[in-house]
Structure formats: C-alpha cells, structure tokens
N, C-alpha and C positions, 0 to 999 in steps of 0.2 A: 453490505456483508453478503457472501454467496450463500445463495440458497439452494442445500441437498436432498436431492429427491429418494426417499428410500423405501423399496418397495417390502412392505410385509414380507410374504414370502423368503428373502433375501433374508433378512434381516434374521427371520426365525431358521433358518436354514445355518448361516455363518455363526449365529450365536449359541445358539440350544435353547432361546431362553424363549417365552410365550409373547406372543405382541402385545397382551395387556400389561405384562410385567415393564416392558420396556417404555409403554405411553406413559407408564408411573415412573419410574426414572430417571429417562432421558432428560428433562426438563432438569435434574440436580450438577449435570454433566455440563452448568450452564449454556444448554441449548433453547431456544429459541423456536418454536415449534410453530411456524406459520399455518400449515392447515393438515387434516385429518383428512383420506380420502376414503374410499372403500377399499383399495389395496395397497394405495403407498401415503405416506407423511412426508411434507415438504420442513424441509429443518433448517435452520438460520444458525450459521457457527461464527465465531468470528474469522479475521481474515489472518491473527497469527498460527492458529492450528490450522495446516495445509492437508497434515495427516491425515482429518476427518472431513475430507471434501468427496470421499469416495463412500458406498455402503459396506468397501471391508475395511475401510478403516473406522467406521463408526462402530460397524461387531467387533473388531478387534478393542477398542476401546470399553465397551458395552460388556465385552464377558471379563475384562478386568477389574469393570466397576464394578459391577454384579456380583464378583466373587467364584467367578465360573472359573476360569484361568487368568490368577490375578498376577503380577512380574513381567518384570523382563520379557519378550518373546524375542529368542535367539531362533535367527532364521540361518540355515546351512546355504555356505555359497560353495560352489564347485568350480572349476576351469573351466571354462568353453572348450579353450582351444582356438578361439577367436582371434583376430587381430586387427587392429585399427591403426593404419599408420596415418601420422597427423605431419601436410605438408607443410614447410615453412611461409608456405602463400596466402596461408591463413589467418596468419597471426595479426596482421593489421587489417582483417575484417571485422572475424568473430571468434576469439581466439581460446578460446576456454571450452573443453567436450569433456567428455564421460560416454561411457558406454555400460549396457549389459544385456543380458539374455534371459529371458522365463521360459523352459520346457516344459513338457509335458502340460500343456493346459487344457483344459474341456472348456470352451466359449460358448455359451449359448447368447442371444439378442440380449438380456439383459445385461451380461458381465461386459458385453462390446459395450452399451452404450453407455453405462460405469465408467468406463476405460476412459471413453472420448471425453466425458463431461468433466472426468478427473482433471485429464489433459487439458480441457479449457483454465475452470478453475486455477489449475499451476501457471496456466500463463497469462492469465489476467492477477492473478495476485503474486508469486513469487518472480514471474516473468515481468512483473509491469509491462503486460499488454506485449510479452514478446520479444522486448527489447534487451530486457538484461538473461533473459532465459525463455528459452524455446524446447520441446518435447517434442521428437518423430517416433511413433512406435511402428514395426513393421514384421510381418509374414517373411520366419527367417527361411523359411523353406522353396521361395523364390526368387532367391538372392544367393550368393556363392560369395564367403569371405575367402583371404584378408578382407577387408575395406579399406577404401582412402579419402579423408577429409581433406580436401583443397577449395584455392580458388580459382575459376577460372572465368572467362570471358562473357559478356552479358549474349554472345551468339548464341551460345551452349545449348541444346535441344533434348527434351524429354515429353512425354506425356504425364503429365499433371494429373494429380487424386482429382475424380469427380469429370473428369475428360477422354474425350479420344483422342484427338486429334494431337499430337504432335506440337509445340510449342519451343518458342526460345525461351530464357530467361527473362530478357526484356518482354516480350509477349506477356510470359506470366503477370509480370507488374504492372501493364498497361490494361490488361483485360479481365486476366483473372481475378473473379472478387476476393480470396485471401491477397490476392499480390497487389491490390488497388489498395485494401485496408491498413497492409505493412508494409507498403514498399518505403514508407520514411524512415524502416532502419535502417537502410542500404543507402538512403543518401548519398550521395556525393562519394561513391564507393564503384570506382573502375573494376572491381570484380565481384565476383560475387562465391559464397559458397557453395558446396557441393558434397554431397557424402555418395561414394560410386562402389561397386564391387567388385573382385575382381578381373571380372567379364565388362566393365564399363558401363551398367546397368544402374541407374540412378534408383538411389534410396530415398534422397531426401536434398530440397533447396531449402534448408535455413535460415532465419527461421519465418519464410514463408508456406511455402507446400512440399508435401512428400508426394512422391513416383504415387500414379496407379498403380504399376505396378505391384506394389510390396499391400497393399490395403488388406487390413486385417477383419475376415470372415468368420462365421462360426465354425468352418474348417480349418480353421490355424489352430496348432500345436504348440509349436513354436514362437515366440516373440522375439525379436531384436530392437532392444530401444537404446535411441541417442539423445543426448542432452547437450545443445551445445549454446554459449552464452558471452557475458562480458565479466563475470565475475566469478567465486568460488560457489555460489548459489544453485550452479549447473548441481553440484554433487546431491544436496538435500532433493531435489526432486528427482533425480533418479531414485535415491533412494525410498520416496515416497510412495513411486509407480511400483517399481520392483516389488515394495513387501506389501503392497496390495494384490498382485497379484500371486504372491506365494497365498494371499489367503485364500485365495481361490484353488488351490493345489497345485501350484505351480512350482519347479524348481528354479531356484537362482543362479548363474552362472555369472561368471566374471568373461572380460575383455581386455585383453593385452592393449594398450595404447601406446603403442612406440613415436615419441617425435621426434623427429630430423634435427631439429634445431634444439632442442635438450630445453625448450624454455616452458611448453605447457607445463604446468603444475612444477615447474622447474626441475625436474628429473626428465632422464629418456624415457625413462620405463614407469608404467604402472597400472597396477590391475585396478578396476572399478566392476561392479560398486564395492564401496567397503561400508560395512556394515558393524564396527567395532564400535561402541558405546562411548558416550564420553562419561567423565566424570567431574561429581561436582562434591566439597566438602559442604553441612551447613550446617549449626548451631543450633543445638533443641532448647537452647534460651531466648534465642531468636525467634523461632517458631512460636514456644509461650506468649513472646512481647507481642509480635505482629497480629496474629489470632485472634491472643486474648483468651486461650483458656489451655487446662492442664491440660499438658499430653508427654506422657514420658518420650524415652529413645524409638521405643519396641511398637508404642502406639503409633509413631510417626512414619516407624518402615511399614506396617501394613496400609495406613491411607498412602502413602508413595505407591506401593504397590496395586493398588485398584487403580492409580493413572498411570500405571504401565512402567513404572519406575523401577528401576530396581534399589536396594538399598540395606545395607547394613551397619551394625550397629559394631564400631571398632572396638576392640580389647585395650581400656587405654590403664594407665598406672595411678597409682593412688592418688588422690588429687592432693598437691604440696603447694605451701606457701610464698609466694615468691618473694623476690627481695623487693621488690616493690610493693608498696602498703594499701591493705584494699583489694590487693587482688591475687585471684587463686587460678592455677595451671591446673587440666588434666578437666577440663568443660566437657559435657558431654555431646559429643556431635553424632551427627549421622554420614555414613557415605554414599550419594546419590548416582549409581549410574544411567545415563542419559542417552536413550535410544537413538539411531543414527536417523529415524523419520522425524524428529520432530526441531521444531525449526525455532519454536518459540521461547525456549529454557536459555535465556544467556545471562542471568545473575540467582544468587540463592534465593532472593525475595519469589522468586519465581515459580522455584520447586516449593516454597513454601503456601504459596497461591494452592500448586496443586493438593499440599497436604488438607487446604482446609476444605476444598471439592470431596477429598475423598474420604474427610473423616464426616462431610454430608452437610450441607447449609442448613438444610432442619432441623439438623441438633444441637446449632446451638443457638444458644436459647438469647431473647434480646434483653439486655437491661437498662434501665435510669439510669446515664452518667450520673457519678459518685458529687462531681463538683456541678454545683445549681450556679448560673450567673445570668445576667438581664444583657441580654447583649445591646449594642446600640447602631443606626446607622453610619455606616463608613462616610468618610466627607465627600469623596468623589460620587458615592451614590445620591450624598443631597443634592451635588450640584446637579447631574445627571437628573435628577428630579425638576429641578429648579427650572431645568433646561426646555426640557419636555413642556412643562405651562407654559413659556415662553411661544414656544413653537407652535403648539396645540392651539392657542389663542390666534396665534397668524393666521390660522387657515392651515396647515401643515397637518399629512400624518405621521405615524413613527412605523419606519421599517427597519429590520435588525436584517443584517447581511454577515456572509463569511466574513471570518481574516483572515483563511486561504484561500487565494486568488492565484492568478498568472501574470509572467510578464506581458503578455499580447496585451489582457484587459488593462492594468495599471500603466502602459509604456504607449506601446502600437498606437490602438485605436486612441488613445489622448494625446497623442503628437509628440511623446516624449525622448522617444528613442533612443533611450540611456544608451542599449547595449553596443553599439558603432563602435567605440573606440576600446583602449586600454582600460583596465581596472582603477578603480579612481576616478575615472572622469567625470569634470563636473557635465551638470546636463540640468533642462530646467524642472524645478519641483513646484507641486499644487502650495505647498508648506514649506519653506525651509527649515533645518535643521536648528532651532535654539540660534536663530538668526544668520547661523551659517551655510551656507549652499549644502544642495546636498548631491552625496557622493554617491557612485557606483556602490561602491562597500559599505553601504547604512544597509541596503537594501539583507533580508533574512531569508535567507534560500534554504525550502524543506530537501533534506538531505537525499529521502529516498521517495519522491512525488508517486504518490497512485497513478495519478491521472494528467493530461497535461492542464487541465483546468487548473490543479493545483500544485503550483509550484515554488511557490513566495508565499510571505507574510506580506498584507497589504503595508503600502505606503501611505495610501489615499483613503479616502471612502467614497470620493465623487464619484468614481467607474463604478464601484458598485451599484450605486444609486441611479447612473444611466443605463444596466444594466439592470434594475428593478423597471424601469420605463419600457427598455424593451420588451418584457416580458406581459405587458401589462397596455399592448398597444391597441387592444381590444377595446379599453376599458374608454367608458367617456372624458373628454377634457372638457375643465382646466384639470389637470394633477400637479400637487404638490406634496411633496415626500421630502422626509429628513430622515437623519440618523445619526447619536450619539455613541459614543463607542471607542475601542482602543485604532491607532496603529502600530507598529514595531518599525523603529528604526536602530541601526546597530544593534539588535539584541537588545533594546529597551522598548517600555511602552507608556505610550501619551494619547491623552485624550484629547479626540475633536467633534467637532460638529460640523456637521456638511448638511445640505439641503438641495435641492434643486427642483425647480418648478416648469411643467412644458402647459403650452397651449399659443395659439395662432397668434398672439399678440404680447409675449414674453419679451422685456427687452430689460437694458440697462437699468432704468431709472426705479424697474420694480425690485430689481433684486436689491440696489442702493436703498431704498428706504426698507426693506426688510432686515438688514445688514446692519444700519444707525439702528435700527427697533431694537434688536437681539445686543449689540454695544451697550447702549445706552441701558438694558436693561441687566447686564452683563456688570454694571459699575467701570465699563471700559473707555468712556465716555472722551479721552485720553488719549484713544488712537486717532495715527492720521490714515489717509487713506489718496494712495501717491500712482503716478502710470506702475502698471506691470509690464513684462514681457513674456509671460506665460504664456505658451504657444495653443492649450489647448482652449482659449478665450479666444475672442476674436479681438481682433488690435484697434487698436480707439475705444475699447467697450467692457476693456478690462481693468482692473484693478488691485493693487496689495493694500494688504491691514498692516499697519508697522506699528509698533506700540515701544516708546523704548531704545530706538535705534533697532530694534527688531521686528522680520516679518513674521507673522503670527497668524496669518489665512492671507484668502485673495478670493474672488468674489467676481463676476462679470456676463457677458453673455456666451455662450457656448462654441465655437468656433463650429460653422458646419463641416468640416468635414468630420470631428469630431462626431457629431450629429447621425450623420449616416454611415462611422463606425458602427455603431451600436444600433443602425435600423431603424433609426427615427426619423421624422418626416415631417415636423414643426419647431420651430426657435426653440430652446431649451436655456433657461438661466440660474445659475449657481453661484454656492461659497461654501469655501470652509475653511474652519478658523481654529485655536487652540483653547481650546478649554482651562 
C-alpha cells in the first residue's frame, strides 16, 4: 500500500489544525501511521483512496474530519480558453485524454515534490504502472496552445525531462531509464504518441516522458496537465491532481478537447475536468443493520460530512401501507453526493463504510455476541491437519504461498504454454480437471492486475513451491517443502497437496515411495499410477495418479529446463495430488 510522506509544517499550514491534534486523529481516518519523524510522518493509506496520496489531499480530508470545514468542497472551474485537438492517429494507440489548467500557483520545493510523488502514486495504482493511465504536468507558460495529441513515427525528436541532448522516440525507449522501464506499453505499436503545441514544441511522449522543456519549477505559475490512458480512469486523476492543487491556491480552468474523429468520449466536443458530484441514494435502515448501532437520518448526514460527503436528508411523505403485507413505503434515506476525486464510492455499502469512520471507531463500543455457540472444526481443516502429520513425519516442511500468481510462473517456466492457441484450447495440466482435460477457460483471470506478478488465480501449487526454492537457494540442502491449500479452476475451489524435494541426488524412486506413503496413508491405497505426458516432468520419469478412471495428481522428476526456469541448479522431484 503507498506510503505518504507528510511534512508537519504542511500539514498545519493546509489544515489550521495543531500536529499533535492531528497525530491523535489521524490514525481514526483508518490510516496507518508508519513512523514519526522530527518534521514529517510517513502514513500508509490504502490503495482505493487515490485522493489521499498527496499532503493536500490528506488536509483536505483532515479539516473535514476535524470539523474544521466539514462538506462537500466545491471547487470553481473557469475556461481556459485552451484547446486540445485530438488526432484520429491516436486512437489505436492511446486513445482516451483529458486535460486541464491550475493558475495562479506559488510552488515552493515542497508543493513540487507533492506534485511529483502524487504523480507517481496515481500511476502505480490508478495507472497500473502507467499502462491504463498516465499524468504529464507542465509549465503552461513555455508552451503556446491550441495543443495537438497525435501519433506519429518512432523518428520523431525532442529533448527528454532530465536531458540535453536531443533524442528520437526510439532513443528514448532504448536508453532512457523511463523509456527502458515502459517501453512494454508501446509494444508492437508503429507509432507512438505525442502531445505538441502549437509551435511544434513537444509537451509530452505518453506515457513515457515529458519535454524538458515544459519541467515544472518553483517559478511556475501556471500548470498544464494531461491525462491520457486506455480507459475512463484518465478523468478521476485529473481530477485528483487538479483539486489538490486548488488546495494549494490555485485556480482551476478547463480545456476544449475537440476530436476529429467524434469518437473520444464519444462526443466532438468537451470540456475537462469536470468536477460535478455524483450522487448516490442510501437507506438509514441499512446503515443501522451494517454498523450495528442507532443513528437517525440527521446523525448519518453529519458523519457523511466529516468524509467530505455531502448529504441530505429528503422531505419524503407520510409513511403508507402498501398493498403488499409486511411492508411500508416512504423509509427514510439519505442523499449522498459523491465528490468527483474520489474513486473508491461505487455501491451504498460504501458510503456507509464512510459513515461509520466519521461517526469515529472509538465510539463504538464492543459487545458479547447475543447467540453463545461451541463451534467445531470444518472437515476440510481436519483433513488439512491430517495432511500436515503425514508430511511433517516425511521429512517435509510446510510453506503457505500465494493464489495469486501469473501466467509466466504457472504456464512459461512449467512447459505449459496454454496461451498459443484459441480460447478453449486443450493444453497439458499438473491435475486435470475432475478427470477431464483442462481447458484455456478454467483458468480465473484477476480482472484489474496491480502487478504483473499477479495476474491469475493459481492452477497449480508446484510453481509456487519452485518458486519458494528459488528464493531459498542460499539455504543448505537436502530441502524439502510442501503445501496444502486451495486452487481455482472455473471459478471453483479444490484442494490439493503438492510437495517437492531438491538436493544432488533427487530422482524418481524417492518421490515414488513418498507418493505410496502419502496414498496409502491417505486411505487411497486404490489408485493406479500409469506413464504421463506432462511436459513439465521429464519423460520416462514421470508419472499420473488415476483413481477411478480419473487423474487426481502426477508426481515425477522435474524436467530441467523446468529447473533452470526457476534458477535452480540441482534435480528437483515432485507431486501433486487432490485432496
């Protein structure tokens, strides 16, 4: 989770409020308070509040909790007078922008490096690392609009932030350290973006580097920021950067975005940012239920308003009988309006999260569930037990791994290579699927991946477990490691047991009678054990568990190239089986 550095000063400066008042607080605003310095505190936020990745978004937070200025904060946007015209050459790059303008600023070194670290933050978590959202902010004062967002050719030449010398586009990606670290968004992409002015004065290569040019100093006035991306997500971090820097005394201005091709945001025309609220209804019997404790209509709009909420309480009509029995019309709700910075409010249960932050976790109070009961162990936890002495008595330790993984570790490096073909394709598995092959489409893809580490729900647990080897290649051999535990396939979950043992003399016949121990102890006594073609075994040395007419693990020696996927450098022999 990103951690915000916030410097005293700042903080008592944006807020009004004293920094001992605040070290007592802060902490209810569930934050996470990593260390106390002698001038700033380092704070741990989560990753769906974006809004508080900056120090004026946390004062701005802070004096609403406080009670200092608790609501809504309506921020005035004006015209620029600005212009962005958006080429149609873009559109099958990076097709989604936003724009807008902050005047009138006073920057001093701290508000810059606010700025920049915000900017990160937004594009390690909203941006996922840059790829679905990017952020250029730029000195509008050495730049001359309209502006024009195109693509054009990888020849293209500019002097690059942090350079002098003069540079193509391909340069940039070959050399420069941003264009080394992101040049895999541009992939396999014959042009590339460009945001120019209109003097032909580059602003900004998206989303790898912006022009030295335009680099924002403690002499800048004026800001120009661009957000350009793959989705609707460009618009929340504009608007994030934008009303942070209004906190700063800045003014907000808007940008004409005209597209050629009528398809951004599917209109020609549109101003950004927009900063119109949304709104959400919710249920003060709802609130009751979830919480857990009284709180009228009127109670519920003031804790809304200490997280910046705005809300009120509707004029509704007599509450009347309906024709249906049991139930009565005219419930009392509330109406939540929903700032345009905040990212993380997309059901009522939500705003109701915020109501119980701001009517204060201290107050309320904990109690003895009402119903006493003697609970008992689950059966999959006995057997999980059962499993462990089994193993523990082998010689084995127990290691607990992710079950978010990637395809590289579960596929790649295990020989697997599902992805080659069509959707559906069969391809070989460590387990088949309740004895039937398994398919492309079992596999459970995380929809919006942080990292590329994590992209999937495991299929397997062997990669893990070769992956606990690697990391552990320090350590003396023999080693031998297992792990009980879920996978996910189709959107269901099953349990298995994987193990795997390395050291200079690992072969077939040890993992075989480890394999009968764990059967036999298993009550599975019943299985046969037939050739595989598991490709991440090596051939002649491998083997399937079939129980049933059914495969139910596989078991053999480790195929090296397998092996030195993962960085290993001695025999390595496994199984894993269904629980």
């Amino acid at each position: 989770m990103p951690v915000i550095r916030l410097p005293y000063d700042d903080l008592e400066h944006l807020t009004g409020v004293s920094i001992e008042k605040i070290k007592e607080r802060l902490p209810l605003m569930c934050a996470d308070v990593e260390r106390m310095e002698t001038d700033y505190m380092d704070v741990e936020f989560f990753p769906n509040r974006p809004d508080l990745f900056s120090v004026e978004g946390v004062s701005r937070a802070l004096r609403q909790f406080l009670d200092v200025k608790p609501g809504l904060v309506s921020y005035e946007i004006a015209k620029s007078g600005i212009e962005m015209v958006v080429d149609s050459s873009v559109l099958d790059v990076r097709p989604y922008v936003v724009c807008g303008a902050v005047k009138n600023l006073r920057l001093d070194s701290s508000a810059i490096e606010s700025l920049m670290l915000l900017q990160e933050h937004l594009h390690r978590g909203v941006g996922r690392n840059r790829k679905k959202v990017s952020v250029g902010v730029h000195d509008l004062a050495k730049v001359k609009p309209p502006f024009r967002y195109l693509a054009v050719g990888p020849e293209f030449s500019f002097v690059p932030l942090d350079y002098e010398e003069e540079m193509t586009m391909a340069e940039i990606l070959e050399r420069h350290p941003k264009g080394v670290a992101y040049r895999y968004i541009l992939e396999g992409k014959s042009k590339y973006p460009l945001i120019l002015d209109s003097e032909g004065n580059v602003l900004s290569f998206p989303p790898i580097i912006n022009a030295e040019r335009t680099r924002v100093t403690e002499s800048t006035k004026d800001i120009f920021i661009d957000v350009t991306g793959l989705n609707e997500d460009v618009s929340i971090a504009l608007n994030i950067i934008a009303c942070a820097l209004a906190e700063r005394g800045g003014q907000i201005q808007s940008v004409l975005l005209r597209s050629l091709s009528g398809t951004v945001g599917r209109i020609e025309e549109k101003e950004t940012p927009c900063l119109e609220p949304g709104t959400m209804e919710i249920s003060v019997k709802d609130v009751k239920s979830l919480i857990g404790i009284e709180l009228s209509a009127e109670e519920c709009k003031r804790c809304c308003e200490r997280m910046g909420l705005g809300a009120e309480v509707p004029v509704s009509a007599p509450a009347q009988v309906s024709e249906m029995p049991d139930t009565i019309s005219g419930e009392e709700t509330l109406v939540v309006k929903i700032p345009a910075y905040r990212y993380d409010i997309l059901h009522p249960w939500d705003i109701i999260e915020d109501i119980a932050i701001g009517y204060g976790y201290d107050r309320i109070k904990p109690e003895i569930p009402e119903t006493v009961v003697i609970g008992e162990v689950h059966p999959i936890e006995e057997k999980k037990s059962a499993i462990r002495g089994i193993m523990t008595g082998l010689g084995y330790f127990e290691v607990l791994t992710f079950t978010l993984t990637s395809e590289k570790k579960q596929f790649e490096r295990m020989r697997q290579n599902p992805f080659s073909g069509l959707e559906g394709q069969r391809f070989g598995s460590l387990v088949s699927r309740k004895g039937k092959p398994l398919h492309l489409s079992d596999v459970v893809k995380v929809a919006s991946p942080i990292s590329t580490e994590h992209t999937i729900l495991r299929y397997s647990i062997l990669p893990n477990l070769l992956d606990t080897l690697s990391l552990n290649k320090h350590r003396d051999l023999p080693q031998r490691i297992f792990e009980v535990g879920p996978v996910v396939l189709n959107y269901k979950e099953e349990y298995r047991l994987a193990a795997v043992s390395i050291h200079a003399n690992a072969n077939f016949a040890e993992v075989k009678s480890v394999v009968d121990a764990v059967l036999k102890e298993l009550g599975l006594e019943d299985a046969e054990v037939v050739e595989s073609e598991n490709e991440a075994f090596l051939e002649g040395r491998r083997a399937d568990i079939v129980r049933a007419g059914k495969q139910v693990g596989v078991f053999g020696e480790i195929h090296p190239e397998v092996i030195l996927n993962f960085g290993l450098s001695y025999p390595v022999v496994g199984f894993e089986v269904e629980i």
